[in-house]
Structures are given as structure tokens and as C-alpha cells.
C-alpha atoms as an extended CHARMM CRD file, in Angstrom:
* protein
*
       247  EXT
         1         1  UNK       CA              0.0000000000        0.0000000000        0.0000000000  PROA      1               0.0000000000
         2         2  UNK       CA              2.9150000000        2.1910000000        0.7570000000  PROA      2               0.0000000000
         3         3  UNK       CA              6.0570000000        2.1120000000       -1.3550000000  PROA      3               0.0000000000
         4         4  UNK       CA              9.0040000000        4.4720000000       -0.5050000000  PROA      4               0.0000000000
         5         5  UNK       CA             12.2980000000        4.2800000000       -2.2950000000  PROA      5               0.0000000000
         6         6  UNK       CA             15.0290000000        6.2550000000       -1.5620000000  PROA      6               0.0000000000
         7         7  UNK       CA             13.5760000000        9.7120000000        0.1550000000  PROA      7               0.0000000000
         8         8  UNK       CA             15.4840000000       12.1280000000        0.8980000000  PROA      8               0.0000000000
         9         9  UNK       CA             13.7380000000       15.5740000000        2.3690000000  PROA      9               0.0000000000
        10        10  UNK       CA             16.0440000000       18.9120000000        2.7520000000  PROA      10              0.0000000000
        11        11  UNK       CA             15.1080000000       21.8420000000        4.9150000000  PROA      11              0.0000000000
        12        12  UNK       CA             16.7510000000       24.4500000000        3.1280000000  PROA      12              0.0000000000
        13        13  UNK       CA             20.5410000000       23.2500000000        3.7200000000  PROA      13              0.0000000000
        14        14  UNK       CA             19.6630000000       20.6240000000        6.2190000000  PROA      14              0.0000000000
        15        15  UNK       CA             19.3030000000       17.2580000000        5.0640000000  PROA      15              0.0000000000
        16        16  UNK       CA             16.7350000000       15.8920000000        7.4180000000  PROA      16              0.0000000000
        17        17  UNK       CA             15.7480000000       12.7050000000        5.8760000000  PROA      17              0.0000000000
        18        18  UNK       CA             18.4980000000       10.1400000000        3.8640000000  PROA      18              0.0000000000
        19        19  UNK       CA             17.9280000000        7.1100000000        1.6160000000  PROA      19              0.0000000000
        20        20  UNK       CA             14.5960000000        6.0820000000        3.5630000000  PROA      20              0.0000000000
        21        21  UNK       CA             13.1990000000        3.1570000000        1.5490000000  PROA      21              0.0000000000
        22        22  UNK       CA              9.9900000000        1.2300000000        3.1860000000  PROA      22              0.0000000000
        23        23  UNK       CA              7.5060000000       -0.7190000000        1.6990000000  PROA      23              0.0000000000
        24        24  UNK       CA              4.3380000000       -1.1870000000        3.6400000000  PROA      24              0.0000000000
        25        25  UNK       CA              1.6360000000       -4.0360000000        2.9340000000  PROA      25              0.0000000000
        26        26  UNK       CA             -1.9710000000       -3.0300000000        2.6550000000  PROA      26              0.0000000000
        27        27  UNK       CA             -3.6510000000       -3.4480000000        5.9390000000  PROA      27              0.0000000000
        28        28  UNK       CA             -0.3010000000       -3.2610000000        7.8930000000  PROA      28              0.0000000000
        29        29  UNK       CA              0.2760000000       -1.1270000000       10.7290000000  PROA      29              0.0000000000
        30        30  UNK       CA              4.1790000000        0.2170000000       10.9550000000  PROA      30              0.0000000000
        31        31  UNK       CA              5.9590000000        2.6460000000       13.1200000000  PROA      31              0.0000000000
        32        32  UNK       CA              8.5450000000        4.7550000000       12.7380000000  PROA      32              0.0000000000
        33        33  UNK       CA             10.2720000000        5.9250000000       15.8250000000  PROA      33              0.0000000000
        34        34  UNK       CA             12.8790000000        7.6080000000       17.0360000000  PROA      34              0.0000000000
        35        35  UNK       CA             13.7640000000       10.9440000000       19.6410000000  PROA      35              0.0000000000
        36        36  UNK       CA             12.7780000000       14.5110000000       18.1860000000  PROA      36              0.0000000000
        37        37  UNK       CA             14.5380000000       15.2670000000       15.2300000000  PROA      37              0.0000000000
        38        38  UNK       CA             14.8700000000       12.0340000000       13.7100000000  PROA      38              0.0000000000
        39        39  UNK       CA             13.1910000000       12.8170000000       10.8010000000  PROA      39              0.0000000000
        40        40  UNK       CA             10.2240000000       10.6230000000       11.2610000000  PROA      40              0.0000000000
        41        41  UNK       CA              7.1850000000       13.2280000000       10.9120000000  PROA      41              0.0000000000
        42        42  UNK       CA              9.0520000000       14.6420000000        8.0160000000  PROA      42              0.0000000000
        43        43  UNK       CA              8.8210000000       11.5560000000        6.2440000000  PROA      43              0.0000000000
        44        44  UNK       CA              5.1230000000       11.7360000000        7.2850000000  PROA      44              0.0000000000
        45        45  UNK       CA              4.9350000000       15.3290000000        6.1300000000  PROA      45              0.0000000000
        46        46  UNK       CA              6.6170000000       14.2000000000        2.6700000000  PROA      46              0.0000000000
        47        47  UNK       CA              3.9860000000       11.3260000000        2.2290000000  PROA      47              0.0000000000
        48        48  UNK       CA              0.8960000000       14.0500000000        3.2930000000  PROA      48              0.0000000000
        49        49  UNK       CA              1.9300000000       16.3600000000        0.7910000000  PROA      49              0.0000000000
        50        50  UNK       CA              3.2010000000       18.9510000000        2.9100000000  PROA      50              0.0000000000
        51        51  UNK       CA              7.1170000000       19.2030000000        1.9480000000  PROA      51              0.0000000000
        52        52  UNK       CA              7.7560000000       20.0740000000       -1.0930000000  PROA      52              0.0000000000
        53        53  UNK       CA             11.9110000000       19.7410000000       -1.1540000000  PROA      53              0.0000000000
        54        54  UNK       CA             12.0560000000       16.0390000000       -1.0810000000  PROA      54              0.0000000000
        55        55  UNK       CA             13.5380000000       13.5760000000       -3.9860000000  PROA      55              0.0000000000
        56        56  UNK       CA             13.0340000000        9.7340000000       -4.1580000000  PROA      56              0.0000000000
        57        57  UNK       CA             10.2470000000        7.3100000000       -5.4250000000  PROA      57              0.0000000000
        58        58  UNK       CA              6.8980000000        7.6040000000       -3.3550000000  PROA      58              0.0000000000
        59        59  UNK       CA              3.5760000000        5.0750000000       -3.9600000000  PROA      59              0.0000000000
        60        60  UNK       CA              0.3700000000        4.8820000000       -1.8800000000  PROA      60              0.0000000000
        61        61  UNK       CA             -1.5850000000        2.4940000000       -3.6610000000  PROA      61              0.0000000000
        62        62  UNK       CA             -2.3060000000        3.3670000000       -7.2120000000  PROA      62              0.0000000000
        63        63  UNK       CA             -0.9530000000        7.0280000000       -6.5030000000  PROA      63              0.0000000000
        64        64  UNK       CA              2.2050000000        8.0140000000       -7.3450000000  PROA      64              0.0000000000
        65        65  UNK       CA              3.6450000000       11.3380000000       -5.1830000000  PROA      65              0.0000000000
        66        66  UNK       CA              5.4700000000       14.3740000000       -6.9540000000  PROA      66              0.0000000000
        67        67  UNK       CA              7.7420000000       16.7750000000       -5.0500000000  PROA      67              0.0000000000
        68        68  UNK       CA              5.9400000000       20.4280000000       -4.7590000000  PROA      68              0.0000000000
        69        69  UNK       CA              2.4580000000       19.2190000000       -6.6790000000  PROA      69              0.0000000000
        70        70  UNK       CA             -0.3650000000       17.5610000000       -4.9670000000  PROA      70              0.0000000000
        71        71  UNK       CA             -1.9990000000       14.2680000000       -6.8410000000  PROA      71              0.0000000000
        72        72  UNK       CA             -5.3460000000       15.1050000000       -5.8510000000  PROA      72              0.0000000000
        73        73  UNK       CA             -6.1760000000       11.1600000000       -5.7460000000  PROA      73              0.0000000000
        74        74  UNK       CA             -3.8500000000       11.3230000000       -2.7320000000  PROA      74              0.0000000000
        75        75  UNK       CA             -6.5320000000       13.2260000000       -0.2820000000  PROA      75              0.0000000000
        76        76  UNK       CA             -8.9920000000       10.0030000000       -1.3980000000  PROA      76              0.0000000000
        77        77  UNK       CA             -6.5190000000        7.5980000000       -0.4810000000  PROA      77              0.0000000000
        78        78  UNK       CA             -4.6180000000        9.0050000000        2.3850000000  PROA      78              0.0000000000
        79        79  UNK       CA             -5.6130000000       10.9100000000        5.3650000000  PROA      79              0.0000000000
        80        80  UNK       CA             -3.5260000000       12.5480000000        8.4320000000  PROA      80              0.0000000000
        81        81  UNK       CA             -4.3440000000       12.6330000000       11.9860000000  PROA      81              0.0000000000
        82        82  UNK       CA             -2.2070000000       15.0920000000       13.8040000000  PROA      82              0.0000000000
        83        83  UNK       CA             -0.9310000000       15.3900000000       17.0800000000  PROA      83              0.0000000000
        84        84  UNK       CA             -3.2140000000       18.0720000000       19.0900000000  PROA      84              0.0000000000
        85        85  UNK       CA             -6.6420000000       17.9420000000       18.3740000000  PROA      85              0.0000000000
        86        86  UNK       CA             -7.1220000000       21.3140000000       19.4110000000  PROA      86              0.0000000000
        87        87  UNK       CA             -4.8530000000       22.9540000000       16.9260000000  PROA      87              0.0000000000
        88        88  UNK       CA             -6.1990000000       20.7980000000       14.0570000000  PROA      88              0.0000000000
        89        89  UNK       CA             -9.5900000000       21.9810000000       14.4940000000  PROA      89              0.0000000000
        90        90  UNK       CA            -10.9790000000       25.2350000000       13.7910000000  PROA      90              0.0000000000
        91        91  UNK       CA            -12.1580000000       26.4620000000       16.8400000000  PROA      91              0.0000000000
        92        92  UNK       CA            -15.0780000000       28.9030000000       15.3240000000  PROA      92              0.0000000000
        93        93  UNK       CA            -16.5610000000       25.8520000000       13.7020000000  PROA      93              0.0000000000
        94        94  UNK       CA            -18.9510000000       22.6470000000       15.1480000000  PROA      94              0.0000000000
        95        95  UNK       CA            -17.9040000000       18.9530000000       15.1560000000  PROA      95              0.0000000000
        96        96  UNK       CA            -20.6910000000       18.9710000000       12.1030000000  PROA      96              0.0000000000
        97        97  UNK       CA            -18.6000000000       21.9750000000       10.1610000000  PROA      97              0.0000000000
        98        98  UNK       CA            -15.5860000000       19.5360000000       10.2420000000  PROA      98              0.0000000000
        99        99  UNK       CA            -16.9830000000       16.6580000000        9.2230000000  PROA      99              0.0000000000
       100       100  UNK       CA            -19.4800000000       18.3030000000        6.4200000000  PROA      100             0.0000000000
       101       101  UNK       CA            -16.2400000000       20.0670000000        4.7990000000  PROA      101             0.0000000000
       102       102  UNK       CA            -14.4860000000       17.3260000000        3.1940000000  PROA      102             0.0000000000
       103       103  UNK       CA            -17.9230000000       15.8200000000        1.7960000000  PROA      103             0.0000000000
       104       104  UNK       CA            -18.9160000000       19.1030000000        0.3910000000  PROA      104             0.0000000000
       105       105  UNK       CA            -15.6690000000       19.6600000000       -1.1250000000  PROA      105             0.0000000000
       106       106  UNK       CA            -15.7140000000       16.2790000000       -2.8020000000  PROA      106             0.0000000000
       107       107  UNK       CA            -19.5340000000       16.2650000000       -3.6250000000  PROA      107             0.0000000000
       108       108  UNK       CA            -20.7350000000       13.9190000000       -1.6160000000  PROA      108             0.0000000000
       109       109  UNK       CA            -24.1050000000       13.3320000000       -0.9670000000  PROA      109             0.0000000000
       110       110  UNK       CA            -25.8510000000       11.8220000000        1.8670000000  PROA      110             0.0000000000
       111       111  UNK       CA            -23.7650000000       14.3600000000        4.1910000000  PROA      111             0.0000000000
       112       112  UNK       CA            -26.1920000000       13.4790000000        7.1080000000  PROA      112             0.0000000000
       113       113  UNK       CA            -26.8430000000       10.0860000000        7.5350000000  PROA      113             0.0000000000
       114       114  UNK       CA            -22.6920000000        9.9800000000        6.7360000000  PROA      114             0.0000000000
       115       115  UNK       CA            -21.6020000000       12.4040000000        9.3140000000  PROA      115             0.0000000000
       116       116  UNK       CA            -24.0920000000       10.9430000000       11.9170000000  PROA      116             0.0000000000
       117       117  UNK       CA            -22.7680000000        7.2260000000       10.8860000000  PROA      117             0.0000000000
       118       118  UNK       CA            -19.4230000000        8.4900000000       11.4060000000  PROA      118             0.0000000000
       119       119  UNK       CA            -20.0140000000        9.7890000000       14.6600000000  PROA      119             0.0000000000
       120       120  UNK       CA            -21.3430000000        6.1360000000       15.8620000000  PROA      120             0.0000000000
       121       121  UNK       CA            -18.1310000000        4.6240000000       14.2120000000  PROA      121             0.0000000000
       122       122  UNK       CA            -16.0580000000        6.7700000000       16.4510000000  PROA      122             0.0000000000
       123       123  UNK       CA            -17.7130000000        6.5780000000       19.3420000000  PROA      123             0.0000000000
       124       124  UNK       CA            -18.5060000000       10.2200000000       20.2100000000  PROA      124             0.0000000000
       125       125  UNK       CA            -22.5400000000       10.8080000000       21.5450000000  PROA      125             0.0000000000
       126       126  UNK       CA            -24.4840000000       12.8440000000       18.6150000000  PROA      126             0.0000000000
       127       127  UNK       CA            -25.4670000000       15.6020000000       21.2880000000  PROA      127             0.0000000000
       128       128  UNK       CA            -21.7720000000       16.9450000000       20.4410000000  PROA      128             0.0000000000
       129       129  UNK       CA            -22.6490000000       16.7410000000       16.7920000000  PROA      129             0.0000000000
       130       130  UNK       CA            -23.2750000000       20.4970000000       17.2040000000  PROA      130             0.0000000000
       131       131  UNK       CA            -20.4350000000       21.8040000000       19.7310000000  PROA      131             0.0000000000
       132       132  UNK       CA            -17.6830000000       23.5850000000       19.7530000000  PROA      132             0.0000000000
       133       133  UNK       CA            -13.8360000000       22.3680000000       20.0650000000  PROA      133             0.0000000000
       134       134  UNK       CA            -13.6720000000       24.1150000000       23.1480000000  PROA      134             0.0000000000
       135       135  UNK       CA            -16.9390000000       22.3280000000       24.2310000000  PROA      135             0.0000000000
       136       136  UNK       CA            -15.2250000000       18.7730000000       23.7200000000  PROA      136             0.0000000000
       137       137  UNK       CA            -12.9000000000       17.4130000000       26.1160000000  PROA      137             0.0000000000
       138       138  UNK       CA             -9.0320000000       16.2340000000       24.4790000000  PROA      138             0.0000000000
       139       139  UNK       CA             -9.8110000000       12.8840000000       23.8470000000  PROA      139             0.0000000000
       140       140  UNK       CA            -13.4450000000       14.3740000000       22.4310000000  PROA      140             0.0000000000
       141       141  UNK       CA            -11.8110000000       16.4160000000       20.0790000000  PROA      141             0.0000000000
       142       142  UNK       CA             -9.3590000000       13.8290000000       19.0290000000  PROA      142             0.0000000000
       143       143  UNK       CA            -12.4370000000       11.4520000000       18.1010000000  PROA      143             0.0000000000
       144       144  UNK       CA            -13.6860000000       14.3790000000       15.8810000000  PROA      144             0.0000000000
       145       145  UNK       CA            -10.1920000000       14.2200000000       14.0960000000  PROA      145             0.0000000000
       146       146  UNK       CA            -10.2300000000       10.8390000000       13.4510000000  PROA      146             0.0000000000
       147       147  UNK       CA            -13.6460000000       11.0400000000       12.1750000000  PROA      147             0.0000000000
       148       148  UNK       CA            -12.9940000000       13.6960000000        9.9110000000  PROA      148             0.0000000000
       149       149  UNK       CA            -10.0460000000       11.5810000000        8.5330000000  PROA      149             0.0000000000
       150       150  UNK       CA            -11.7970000000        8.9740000000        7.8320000000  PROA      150             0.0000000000
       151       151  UNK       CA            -15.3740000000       11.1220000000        5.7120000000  PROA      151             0.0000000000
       152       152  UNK       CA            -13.5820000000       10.3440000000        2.1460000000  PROA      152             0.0000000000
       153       153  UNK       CA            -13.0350000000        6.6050000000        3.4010000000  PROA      153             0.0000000000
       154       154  UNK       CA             -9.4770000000        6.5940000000        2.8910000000  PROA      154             0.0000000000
       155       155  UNK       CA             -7.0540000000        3.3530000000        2.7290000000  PROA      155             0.0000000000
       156       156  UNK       CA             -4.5850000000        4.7040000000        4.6180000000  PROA      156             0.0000000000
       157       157  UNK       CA             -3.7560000000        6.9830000000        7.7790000000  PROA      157             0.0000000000
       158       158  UNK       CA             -1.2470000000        9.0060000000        8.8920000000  PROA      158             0.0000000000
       159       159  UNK       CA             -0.7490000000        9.4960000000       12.5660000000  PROA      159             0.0000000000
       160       160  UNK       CA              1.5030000000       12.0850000000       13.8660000000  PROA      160             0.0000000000
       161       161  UNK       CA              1.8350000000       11.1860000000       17.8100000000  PROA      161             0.0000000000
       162       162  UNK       CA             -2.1560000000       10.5800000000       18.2400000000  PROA      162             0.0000000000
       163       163  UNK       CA             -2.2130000000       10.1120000000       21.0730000000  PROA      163             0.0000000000
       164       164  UNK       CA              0.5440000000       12.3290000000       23.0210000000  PROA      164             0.0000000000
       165       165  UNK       CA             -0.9860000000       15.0300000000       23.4900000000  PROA      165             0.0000000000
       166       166  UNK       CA             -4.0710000000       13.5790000000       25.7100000000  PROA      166             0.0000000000
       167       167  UNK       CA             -4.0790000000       12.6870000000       29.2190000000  PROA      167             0.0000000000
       168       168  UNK       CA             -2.9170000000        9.0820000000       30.3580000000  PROA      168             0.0000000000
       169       169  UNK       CA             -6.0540000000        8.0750000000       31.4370000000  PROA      169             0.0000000000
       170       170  UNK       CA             -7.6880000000        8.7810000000       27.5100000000  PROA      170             0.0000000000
       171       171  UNK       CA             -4.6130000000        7.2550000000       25.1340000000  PROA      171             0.0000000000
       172       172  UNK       CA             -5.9730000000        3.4090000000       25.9760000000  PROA      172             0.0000000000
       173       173  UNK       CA             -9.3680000000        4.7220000000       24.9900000000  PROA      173             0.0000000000
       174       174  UNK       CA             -7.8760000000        6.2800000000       21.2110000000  PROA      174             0.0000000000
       175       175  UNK       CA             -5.8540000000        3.1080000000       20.9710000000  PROA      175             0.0000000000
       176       176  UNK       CA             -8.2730000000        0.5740000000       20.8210000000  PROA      176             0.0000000000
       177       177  UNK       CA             -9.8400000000        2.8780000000       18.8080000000  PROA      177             0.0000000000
       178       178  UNK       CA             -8.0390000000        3.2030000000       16.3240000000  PROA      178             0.0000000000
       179       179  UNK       CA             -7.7420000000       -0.9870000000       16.4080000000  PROA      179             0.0000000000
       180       180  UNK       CA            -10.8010000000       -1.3000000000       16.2120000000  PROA      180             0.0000000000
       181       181  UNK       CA            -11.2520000000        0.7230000000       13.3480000000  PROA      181             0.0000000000
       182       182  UNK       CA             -8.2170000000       -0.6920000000       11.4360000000  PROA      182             0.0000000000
       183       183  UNK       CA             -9.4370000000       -3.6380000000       11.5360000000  PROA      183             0.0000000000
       184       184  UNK       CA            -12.9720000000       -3.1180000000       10.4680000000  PROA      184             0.0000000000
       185       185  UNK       CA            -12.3770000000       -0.9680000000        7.6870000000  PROA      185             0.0000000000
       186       186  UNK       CA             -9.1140000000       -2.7980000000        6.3450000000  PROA      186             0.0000000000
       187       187  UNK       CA             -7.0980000000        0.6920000000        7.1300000000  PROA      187             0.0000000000
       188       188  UNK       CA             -3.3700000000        0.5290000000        6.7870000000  PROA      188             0.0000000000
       189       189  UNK       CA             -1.3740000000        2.7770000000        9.1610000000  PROA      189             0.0000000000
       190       190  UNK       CA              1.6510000000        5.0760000000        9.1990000000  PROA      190             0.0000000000
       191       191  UNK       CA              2.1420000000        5.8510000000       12.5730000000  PROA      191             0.0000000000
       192       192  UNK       CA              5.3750000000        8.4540000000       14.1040000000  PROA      192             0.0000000000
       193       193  UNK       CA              5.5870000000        7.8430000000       17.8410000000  PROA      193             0.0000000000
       194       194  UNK       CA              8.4570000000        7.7200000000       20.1200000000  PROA      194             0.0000000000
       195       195  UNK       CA              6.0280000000        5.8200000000       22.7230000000  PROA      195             0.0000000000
       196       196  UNK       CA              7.3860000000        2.2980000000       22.2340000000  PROA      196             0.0000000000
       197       197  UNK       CA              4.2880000000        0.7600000000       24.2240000000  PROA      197             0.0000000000
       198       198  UNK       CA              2.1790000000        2.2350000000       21.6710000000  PROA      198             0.0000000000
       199       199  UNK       CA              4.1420000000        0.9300000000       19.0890000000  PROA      199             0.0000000000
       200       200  UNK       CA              3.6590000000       -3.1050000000       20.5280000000  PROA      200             0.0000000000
       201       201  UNK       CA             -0.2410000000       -2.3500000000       21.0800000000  PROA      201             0.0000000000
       202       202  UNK       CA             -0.8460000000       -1.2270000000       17.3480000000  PROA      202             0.0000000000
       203       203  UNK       CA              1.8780000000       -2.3360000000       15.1920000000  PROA      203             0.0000000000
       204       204  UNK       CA              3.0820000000       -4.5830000000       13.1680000000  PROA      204             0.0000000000
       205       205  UNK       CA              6.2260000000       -3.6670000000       12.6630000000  PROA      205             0.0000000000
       206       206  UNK       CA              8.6440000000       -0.7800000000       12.9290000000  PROA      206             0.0000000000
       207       207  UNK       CA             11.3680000000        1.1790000000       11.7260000000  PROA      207             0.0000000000
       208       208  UNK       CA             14.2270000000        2.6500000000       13.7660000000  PROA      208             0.0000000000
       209       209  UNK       CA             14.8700000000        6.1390000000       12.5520000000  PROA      209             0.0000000000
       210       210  UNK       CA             18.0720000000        8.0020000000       13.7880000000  PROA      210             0.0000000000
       211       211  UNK       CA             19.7210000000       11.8530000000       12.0130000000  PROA      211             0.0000000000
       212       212  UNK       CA             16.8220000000       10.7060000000        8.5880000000  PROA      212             0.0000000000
       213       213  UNK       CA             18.1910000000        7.1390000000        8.3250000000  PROA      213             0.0000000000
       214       214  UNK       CA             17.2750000000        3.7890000000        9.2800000000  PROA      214             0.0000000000
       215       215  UNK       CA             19.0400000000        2.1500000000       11.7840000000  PROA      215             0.0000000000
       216       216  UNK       CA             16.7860000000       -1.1340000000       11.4570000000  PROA      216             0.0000000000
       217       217  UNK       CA             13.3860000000       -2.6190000000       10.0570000000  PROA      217             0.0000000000
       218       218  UNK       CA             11.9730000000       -4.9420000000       13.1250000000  PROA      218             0.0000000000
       219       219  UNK       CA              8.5690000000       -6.7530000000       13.9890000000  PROA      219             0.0000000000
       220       220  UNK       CA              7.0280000000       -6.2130000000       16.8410000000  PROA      220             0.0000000000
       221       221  UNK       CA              7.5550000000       -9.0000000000       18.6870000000  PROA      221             0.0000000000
       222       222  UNK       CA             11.3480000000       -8.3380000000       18.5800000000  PROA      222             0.0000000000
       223       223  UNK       CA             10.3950000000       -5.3220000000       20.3880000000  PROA      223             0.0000000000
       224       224  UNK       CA              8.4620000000       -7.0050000000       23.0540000000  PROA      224             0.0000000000
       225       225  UNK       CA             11.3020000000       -9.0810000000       23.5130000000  PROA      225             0.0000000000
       226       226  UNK       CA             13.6930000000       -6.5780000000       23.7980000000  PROA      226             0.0000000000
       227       227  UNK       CA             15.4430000000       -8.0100000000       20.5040000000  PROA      227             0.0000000000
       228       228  UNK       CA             15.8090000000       -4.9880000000       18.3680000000  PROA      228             0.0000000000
       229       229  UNK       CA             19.4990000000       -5.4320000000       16.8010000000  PROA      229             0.0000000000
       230       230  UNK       CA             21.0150000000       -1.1960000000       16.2780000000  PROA      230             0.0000000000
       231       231  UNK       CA             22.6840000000        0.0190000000       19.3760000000  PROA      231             0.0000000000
       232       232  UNK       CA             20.3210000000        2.8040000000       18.7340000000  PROA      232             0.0000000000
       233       233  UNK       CA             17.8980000000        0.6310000000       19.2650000000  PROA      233             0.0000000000
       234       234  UNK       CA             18.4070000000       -0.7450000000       22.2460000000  PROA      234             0.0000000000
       235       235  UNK       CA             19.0440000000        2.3390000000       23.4070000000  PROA      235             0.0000000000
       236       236  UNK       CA             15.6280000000        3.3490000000       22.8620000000  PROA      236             0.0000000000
       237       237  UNK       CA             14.1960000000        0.7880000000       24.7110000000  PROA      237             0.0000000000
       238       238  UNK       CA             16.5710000000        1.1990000000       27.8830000000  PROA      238             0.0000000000
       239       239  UNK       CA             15.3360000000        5.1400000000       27.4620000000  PROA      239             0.0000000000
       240       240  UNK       CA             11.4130000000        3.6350000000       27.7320000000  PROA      240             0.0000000000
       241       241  UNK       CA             11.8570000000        1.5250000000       30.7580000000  PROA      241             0.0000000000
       242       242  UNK       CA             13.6470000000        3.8710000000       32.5850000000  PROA      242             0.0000000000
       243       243  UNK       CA             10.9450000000        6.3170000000       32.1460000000  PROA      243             0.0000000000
       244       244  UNK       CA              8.3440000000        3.1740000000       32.9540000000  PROA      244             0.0000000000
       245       245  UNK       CA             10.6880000000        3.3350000000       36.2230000000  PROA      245             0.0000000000
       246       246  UNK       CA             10.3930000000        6.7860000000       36.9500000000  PROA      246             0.0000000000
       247       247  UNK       CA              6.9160000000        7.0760000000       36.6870000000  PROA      247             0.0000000000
């Protein structure tokens, strides 16, 4: 579903992504992790069309990517979920606004019964169908997000840190979520985390990203079993259970 061969994404003079090559089966949920500034939501930015500067071979399905122009097949077949669900929404506009947009932009009919199925499928109660952002709670507004994502029934989503931004106590809930959804709806995933507990409750497998290149392609159960074979790695994994310990 998701073919990348050799990207390579400059910021200006900084080279932030080098020779990333992945190829991602449909229906497959992979990571990409690393610490800040590993280049991992670039490479997410590259594949949502919004770098321009990048070189390399880039596939989502049937929908082949060019630097600085956007295939509009791509918004059909790919959708993002960002980080805070409180920046990505327009806070002047309802949970309806958002999810009408995309279906009057593509001429869809049906926008009711759609945005009030949708709103089922993501669990949020339609007595919110007509509130505010700043009417929602975090984990609320994130629903809302994923819902709008998913009004064009995409085949793929991109998810920048989901679930990072909400409170400990909501994450589980957006998690199984997002499972559940996967699997119902066949989704394939792209998801940038550096939560390595997320990344064994959703994944299938993941790639280590360290300064834009890849230090190692691993499945997930040599991450539950502490087997990941870069010394970056492993450090990674030392990092998240001494946090675990911390906390």
C-alpha cells in the first residue's frame, strides 16, 4: 500500500531525511520511531503532501507522489491525523462543520446520515454533533479528528503522535480505537511515535529512525522481547523503561 524508495527531504541546507526506503503491505500497521529530530514526521509530512523539497520514489496504492504538486487522488486515499486535536480543528466551527467540509468539497451526498454514521463509528454521543472544540474534552476532540479523517473513506492513515498530546487516562481509549477501526475498515497505518508501548499495542512492525536514516526494520515482537538489533535501538528501549521506572 505504501512504497518508498530512496527519500530524501532537505530543509533548506539541512538534510533531514536520507535514503529512507519502506515498503508497507496493505492493511499493515508500521511505526517509525525515534527521539525529536529524527526525521520521522518529516517523512510523514513528505507522504501528506506537505514538503515540497524532497527527492526519491513515493507510492500509496495506485498514486504516485510528486515533489511540490499535490496528486489530488492522494486526499482520497490518504488521510492525516495530527498530534493536538485542538490545533487541528478550527475552533469557530462545530464537530458537524468539520466533518461536512471534506464531503462538500468532494460532492458527496448523503452528508447526514454519513456524518451521523461516522459519529457512531467513532464513538462520540451525537449531542456533540453540534459543539464547539472548546466544548469537547481532548480525547473528544481527538475522536472528531479521526472522524474527519476517515469522511472520504481513505485506505490509509497518517498518525503524527495521536495520542501524546491527551491525558494518560484517555490514550488506551484512542488506541483501541483506532484498532478497532483498522481492523474493520481494512485501514493501513503510518504511525510516528516515540512511545514504544504504543508501538507493541498497534503495530506490526517498525522502523528505527536516527539523524533521517534507518538504523533497522523490526517486527514487533522483537520489540516485546527486547530483541531490536542497532545500538540505537536498544538504546531506545533502555530510554522507555527507565521512564516506565520513573513514573
Amino acid at each position: 500500500m505504501i512504497r518508498i524508495e530512496k527519500l530524501n527531504v532537505h530543509y533548506g541546507a539541512a538534510h533531514v531525511v536520507k535514503d529512507v526506503s519502506l515498503d508497507i503491505a496493505t492493511g499493515e500497521s508500521f511505526a517509525l520511531v525515534g527521539e525529536s529530530g529524527s526525521g520521522k514526521s518529516t517523512v510523514l509530512k513528505a507522504l501528506a503532501g506537505q514538503v515540497s523539497d524532497w527527492s526519491g520514489s513515493v507510492e500509496m496504492g495506485d498514486v504516485r507522489l510528486e515533489p511540490g504538486r499535490m496528486n489530488p487522488a492522494l486526499v482520497r486515499k490518504a488521510q492525516m491525523v495530527f498530534q493536538d486535536p485542538y490545533g487541528s480543528l478550527h475552533p469557530r466551527r462545530t464537530v458537524d462543520d468539520h466533518l461536512d467540509e471534506p464531503l462538500q468539497i468532494h460532492g458527496i451526498g448523503n452528508r447526514d446520515a454519513r456524518i451521523l454514521a461516522m459519529l457512531d463509528a467513532v464513538g462520540l454521543a451525537r449531542k456533540f454533533r453540534f459543539r464547539l472544540p472548546h466544548q469537547l474534552s481532548g480525547g473528544q476532540r481527538q475522536r472528531v479528528a479521526i472522524a474527519r479523517a476517515l469522511m472520504l473513506e481513505p485506505e490509509i492513515l497518517l498518525l503524527d503522535e495521536p495520542t501524546s498530546a491527551l491525558d494518560v487516562s484517555v490514550q488506551a481509549e484512542i488506541l483501541n480505537l483506532l484498532k478497532g477501526l483498522r481492523a474493520e475498515r481494512g485501514l493501513t497505518f503510518l504511525l510516528v511515535t516515540h512511545d514504544l508501548p504504543v508501538v507493541s499495542f498497534l503495530c506490526d512492525r517498525l522502523a528505527v529512525l536516527k539523524s533521517g536514516q534507518i538504523q533497522e526494520i523490526a517486527g514487533v515482537d522483537q520489540l516485546r522481547h527486547r530483541d531490536l538489533k542497532s545500538g540505537y535501538g536498544r538504546e531506545l528501549i533502555q530510554a522507555a523503561e527507565g521512564m516506565s521506572e520513573r513514573a
